[in-house]
C-alpha positions as semicolon CSV with decimal commas, in nm:
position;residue;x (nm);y (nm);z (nm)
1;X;-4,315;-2,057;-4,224
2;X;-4,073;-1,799;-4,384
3;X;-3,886;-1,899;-4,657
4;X;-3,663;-1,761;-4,921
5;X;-3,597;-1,993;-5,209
6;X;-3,759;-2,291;-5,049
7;X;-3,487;-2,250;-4,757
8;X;-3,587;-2,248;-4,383
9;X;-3,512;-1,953;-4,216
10;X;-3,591;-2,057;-3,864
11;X;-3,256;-2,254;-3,775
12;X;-3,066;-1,960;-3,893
13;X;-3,258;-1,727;-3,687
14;X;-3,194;-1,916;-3,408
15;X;-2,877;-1,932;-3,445
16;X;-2,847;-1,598;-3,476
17;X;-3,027;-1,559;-3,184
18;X;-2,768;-1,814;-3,004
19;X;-2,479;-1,631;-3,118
20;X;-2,592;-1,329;-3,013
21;X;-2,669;-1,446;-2,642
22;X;-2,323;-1,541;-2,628
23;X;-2,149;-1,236;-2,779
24;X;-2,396;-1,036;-2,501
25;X;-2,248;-1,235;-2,220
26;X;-1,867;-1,215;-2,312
27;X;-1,971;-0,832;-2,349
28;X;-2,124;-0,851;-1,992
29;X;-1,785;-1,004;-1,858
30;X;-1,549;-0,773;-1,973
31;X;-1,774;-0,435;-1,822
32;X;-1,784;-0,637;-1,491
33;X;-1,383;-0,687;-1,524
34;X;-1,351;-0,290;-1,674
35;X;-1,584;-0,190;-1,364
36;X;-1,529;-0,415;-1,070
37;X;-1,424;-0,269;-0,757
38;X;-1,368;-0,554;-0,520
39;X;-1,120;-0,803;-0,526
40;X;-1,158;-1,149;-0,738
41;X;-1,408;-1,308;-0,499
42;X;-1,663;-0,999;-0,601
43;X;-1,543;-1,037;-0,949
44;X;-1,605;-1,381;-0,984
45;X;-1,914;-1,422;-0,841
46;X;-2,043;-1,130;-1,076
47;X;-1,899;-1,305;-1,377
48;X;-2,068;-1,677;-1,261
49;X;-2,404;-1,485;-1,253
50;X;-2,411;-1,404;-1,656
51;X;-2,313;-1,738;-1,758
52;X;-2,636;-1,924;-1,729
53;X;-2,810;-1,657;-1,974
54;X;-2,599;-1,749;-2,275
55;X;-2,720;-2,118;-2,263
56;X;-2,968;-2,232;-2,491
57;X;-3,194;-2,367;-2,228
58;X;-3,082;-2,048;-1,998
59;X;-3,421;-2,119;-1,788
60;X;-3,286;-2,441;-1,631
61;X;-2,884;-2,394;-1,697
62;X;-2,678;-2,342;-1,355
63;X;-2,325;-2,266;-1,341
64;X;-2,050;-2,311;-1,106
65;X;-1,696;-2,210;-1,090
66;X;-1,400;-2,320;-0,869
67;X;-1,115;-2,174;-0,761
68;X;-0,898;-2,389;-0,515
69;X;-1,149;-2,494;-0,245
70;X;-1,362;-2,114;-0,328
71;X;-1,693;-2,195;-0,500
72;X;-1,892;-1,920;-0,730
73;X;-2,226;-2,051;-0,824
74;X;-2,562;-2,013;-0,906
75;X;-2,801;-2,261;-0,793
76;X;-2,837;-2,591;-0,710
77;X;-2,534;-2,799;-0,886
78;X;-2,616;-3,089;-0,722
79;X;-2,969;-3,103;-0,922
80;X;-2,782;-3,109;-1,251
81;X;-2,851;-3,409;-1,481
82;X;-2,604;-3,347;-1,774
83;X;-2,276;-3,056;-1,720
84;X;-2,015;-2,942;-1,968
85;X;-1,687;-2,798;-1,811
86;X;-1,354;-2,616;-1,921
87;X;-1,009;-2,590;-1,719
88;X;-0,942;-2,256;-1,617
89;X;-0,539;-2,236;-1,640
90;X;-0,337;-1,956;-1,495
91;X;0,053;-1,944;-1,591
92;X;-0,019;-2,272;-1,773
93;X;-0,092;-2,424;-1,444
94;X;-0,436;-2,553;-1,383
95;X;-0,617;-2,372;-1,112
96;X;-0,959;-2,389;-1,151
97;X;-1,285;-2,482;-1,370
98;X;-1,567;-2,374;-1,479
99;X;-1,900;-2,569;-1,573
100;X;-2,237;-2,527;-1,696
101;X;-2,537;-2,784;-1,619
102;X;-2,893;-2,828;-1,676
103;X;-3,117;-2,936;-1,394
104;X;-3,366;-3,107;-1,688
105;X;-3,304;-3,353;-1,946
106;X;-3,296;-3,218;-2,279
107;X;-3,197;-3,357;-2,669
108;X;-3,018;-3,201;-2,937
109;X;-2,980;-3,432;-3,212
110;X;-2,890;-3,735;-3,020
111;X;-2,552;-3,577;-2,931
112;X;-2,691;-3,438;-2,581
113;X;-2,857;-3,088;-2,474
114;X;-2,512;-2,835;-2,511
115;X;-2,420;-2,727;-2,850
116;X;-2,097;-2,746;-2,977
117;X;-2,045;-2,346;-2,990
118;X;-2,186;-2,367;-2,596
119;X;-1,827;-2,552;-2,542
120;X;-1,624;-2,293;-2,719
121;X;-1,790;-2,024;-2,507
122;X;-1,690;-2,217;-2,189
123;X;-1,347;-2,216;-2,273
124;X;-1,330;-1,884;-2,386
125;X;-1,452;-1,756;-2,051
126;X;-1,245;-2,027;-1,874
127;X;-0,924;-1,865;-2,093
128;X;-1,053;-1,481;-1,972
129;X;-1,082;-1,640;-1,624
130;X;-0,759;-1,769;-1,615
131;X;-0,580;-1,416;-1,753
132;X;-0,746;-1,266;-1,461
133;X;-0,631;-1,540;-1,206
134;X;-0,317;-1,482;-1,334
135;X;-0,266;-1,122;-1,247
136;X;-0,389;-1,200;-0,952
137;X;-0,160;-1,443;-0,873
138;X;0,113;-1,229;-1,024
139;X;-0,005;-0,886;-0,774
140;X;-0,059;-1,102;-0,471
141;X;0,320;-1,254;-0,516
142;X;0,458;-0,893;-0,585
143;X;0,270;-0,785;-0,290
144;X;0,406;-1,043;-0,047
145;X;0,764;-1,004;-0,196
146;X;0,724;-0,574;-0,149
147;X;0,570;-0,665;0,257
148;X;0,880;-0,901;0,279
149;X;1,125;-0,599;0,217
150;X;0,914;-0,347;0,426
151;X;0,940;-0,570;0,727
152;X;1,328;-0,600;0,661
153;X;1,367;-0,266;0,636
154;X;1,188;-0,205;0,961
155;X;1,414;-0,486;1,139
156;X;1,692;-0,295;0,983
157;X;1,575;0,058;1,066
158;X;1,491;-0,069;1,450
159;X;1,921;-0,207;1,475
160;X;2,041;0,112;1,332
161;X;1,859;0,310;1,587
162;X;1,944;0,098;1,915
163;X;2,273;0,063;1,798
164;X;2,314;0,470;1,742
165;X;2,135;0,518;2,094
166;X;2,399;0,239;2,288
167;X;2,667;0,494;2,215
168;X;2,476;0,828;2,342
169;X;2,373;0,778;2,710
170;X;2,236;1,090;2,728
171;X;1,987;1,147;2,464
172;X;1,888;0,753;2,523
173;X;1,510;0,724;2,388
174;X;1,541;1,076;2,212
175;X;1,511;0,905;1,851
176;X;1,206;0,716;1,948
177;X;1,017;0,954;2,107
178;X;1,081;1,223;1,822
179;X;0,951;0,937;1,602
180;X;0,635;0,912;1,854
181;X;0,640;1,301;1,838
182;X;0,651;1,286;1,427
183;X;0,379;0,979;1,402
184;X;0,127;1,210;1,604
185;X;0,207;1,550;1,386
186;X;0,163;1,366;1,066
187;X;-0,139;1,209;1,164
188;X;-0,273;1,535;1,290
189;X;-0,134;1,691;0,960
190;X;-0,347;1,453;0,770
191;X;-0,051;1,295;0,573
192;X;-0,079;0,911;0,396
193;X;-0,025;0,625;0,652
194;X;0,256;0,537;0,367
195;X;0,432;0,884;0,426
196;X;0,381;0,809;0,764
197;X;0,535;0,504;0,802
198;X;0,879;0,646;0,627
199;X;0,849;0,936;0,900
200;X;0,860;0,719;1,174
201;X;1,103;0,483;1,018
202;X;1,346;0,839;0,902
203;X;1,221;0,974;1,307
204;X;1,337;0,676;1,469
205;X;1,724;0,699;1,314
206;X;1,775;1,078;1,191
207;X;2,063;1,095;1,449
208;X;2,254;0,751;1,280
209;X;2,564;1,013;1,151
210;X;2,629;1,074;1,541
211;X;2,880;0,746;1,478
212;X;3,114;0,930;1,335
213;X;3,120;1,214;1,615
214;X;3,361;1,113;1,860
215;X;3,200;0,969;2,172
216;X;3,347;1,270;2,420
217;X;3,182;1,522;2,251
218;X;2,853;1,328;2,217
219;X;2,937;1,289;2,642
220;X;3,075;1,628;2,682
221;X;2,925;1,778;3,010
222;X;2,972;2,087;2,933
223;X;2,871;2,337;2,639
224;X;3,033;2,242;2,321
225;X;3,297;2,494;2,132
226;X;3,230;2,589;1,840
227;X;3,468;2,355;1,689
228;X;3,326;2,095;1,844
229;X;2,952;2,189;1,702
230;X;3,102;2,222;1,402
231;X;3,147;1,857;1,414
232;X;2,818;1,723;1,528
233;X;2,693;1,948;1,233
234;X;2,819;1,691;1,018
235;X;2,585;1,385;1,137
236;X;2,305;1,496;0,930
237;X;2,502;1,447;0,560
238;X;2,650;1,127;0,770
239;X;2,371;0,963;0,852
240;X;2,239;1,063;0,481
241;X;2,557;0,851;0,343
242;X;2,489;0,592;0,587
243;X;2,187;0,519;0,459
244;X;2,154;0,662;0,102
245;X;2,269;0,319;-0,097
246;X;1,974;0,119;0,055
247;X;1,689;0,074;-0,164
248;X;1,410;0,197;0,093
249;X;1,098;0,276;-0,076
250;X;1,045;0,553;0,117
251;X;1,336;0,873;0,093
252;X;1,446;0,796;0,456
253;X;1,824;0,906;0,383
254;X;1,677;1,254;0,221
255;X;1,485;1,304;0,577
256;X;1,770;1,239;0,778
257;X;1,985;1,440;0,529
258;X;1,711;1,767;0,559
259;X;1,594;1,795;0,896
260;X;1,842;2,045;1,060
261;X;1,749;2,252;0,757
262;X;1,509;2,529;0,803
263;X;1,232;2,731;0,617
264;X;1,474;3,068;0,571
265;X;1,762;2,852;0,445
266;X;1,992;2,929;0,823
267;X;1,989;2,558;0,859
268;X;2,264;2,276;0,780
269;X;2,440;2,113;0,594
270;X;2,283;2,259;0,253
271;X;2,144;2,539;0,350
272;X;1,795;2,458;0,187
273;X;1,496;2,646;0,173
274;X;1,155;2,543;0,301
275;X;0,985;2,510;-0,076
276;X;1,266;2,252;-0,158
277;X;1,219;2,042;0,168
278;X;1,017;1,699;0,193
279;X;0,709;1,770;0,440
280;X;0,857;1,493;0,639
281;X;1,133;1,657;0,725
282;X;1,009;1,965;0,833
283;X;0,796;1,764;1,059
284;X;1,076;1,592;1,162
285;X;1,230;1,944;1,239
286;X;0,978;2,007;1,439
287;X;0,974;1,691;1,623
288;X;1,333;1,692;1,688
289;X;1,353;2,025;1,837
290;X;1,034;1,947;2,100
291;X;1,156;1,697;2,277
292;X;1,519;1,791;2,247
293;X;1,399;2,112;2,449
294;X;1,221;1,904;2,694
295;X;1,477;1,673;2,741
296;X;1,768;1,688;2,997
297;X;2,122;1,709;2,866
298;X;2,437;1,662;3,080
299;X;2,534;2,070;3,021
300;X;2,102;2,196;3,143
301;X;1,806;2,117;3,275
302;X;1,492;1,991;3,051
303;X;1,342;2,330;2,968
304;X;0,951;2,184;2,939
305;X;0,674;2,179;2,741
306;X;0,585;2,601;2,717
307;X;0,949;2,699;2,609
308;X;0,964;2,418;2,374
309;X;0,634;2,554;2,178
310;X;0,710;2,886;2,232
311;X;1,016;2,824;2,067
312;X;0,852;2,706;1,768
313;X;0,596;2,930;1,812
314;X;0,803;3,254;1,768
315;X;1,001;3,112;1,444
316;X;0,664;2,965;1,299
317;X;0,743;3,054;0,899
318;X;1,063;3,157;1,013
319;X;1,225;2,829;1,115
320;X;0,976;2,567;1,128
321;X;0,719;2,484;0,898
322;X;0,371;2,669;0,959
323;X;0,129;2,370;0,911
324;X;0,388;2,121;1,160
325;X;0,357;2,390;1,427
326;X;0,058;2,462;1,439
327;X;-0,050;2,058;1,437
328;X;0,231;2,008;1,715
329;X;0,075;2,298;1,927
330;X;-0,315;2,172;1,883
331;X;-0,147;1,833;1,988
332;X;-0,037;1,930;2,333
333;X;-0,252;2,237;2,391
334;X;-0,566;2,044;2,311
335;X;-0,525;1,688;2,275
336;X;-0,302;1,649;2,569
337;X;0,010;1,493;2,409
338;X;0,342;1,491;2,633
339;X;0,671;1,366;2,562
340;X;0,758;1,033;2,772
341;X;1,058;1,002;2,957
């Protein structure tokens, strides 16, 4: 037996050797929360599975932990004949536990087989547990509160654009299907189904100014003067003050704002270049101009499909953004697209 001074050395070796299990497995639990990719289930599970290794009987130790009626274990819990357990507590609310137990009976000094540092470990991973919960908790209720808004928004956006169409008979269904128009040239573009989303929601009311325009010149049958042009020029910074004081988290009112505005700077009401224009609304430019070429209007005849891309076409780099062209062309020239109406 080694000795120094007439003093065992073998209970502080093993000690040692306890502590250090323990340290190893705390270690282990904060690379699987620095590294985990999946959501808490995966996390959890991961974490359950390094418990049983820090116990000083690790051969026969099995551990378990709940969260609401979710289980993480590792074996049988059911065979265990003596467990040790810890609260897991998230936002001081109790949540959850965790608990180690051995499947044989074992001593340790009459006081049964855990050791008292065993228990502090268990509550330090219940305490690391429950932080985690937490932000859970705390991600999934910001998450629910930001879907909340999105779906009002989309409510919101979906009034706004039947109530701008109930005053326009005769461009009825144009905002929806240059939102249809803009869905399919975004996707085609390869932009974010978030920046898509805000495209169709921008699409579907980028003519909301047209409230202000008097309803006989939205009606007129006839070719408007150029006063009266002049005046439905001014729905695009409309619409953009319409809708510029509601906390969207997407830049709808900016769309709405730049989407007469084209890549040379000719367009309205700013004037804008194409290097200081969202990509969303030079899709939207795009879009607009499509199916307002295919369409029929009281004062001519829908001109079709092959003038409308011509059109665009002809002014590709000009007028219209390069990269929204050429995705609107491939969309009807290969993929078959066609406006509905």
């Amino acid at each position: 037996m080694s000795a120094v001074a007439g003093i065992s050395l073998l209970p502080i070796q093993q000690a040692l050797k306890e502590r250090t299990k323990e340290l190893h497995c705390l270690q282990q639990i904060e690379q699987i929360v620095r590294t985990n990719a999946g959501g808490i289930d995966d996390l959890l599970q991961e974490v359950v599975g390094t418990i049983p290794s820090a116990w000083c009987h690790s051969a026969s130790a099995v551990a378990r932990i709940s969260r609401g009626e979710r289980i993480y274990q590792t074996g049988d819990f059911d065979r265990c004949l003596s467990v040790q357990s810890a609260q897991i507590r998230a936002n001081d609310l109790v949540c959850g536990s965790i608990e180690v137990g051995y499947t044989k009976a074992f001593e340790l000094g009459g006081e049964g087989p855990f050791l008292l540092e065993e228990q502090l470990l268990l509550d330090t991973i219940a305490t690391r547990i429950g932080t985690l919960i937490g932000w859970v908790m705390a991600e999934e209720k910001l998450i629910n509160t930001h879907r909340e808004k999105v779906a009002l928004y989309r409510r919101l956006i979906l009034v706004l654009g039947d109530v701008t169409e109930m005053r326009d008979y005769y461009t009825a269904g144009h905002q929806k299907r240059v939102a249809e128009l803009s869905v399919a040239i975004a996707g085609q573009m390869g932009l974010s189904e978030w920046e898509i989303d805000g495209l169709q929601l921008a699409a579907s009311v980028h003519d909301i100014g047209k409230i202000v325009v008097p309803i006989e010149i939205l009606c007129k049958p006839t070719r408007l003067t150029r006063h009266e042009y002049e005046l439905i020029k001014d729905h695009a910074e409309a619409g953009h003050n319409i809708l510029k004081d509601v906390d969207f988290p997407w830049p709808i009112a900016r769309i709405v704002l730049e989407y007469h505005e084209r890549m040379n700077a000719s367009g309205y009401p700013n004037a804008l270049p194409g290097k200081d224009l969202l990509m969303e609304s030079r899709i939207l430019a795009v879009a607009d101009v499509v199916e307002s070429m295919c369409s029929h209007r009281p004062y001519r005849a829908g001109l079709g499909i092959p003038a409308a891309l011509e059109e665009i076409g002809r002014n590709r780099g000009v007028l219209y953004d390069p990269a929204a062209v050429d995705a609107c062309k491939v969309l009807f020239n290969d993929n078959g697209y066609h406006c509905r109406h």
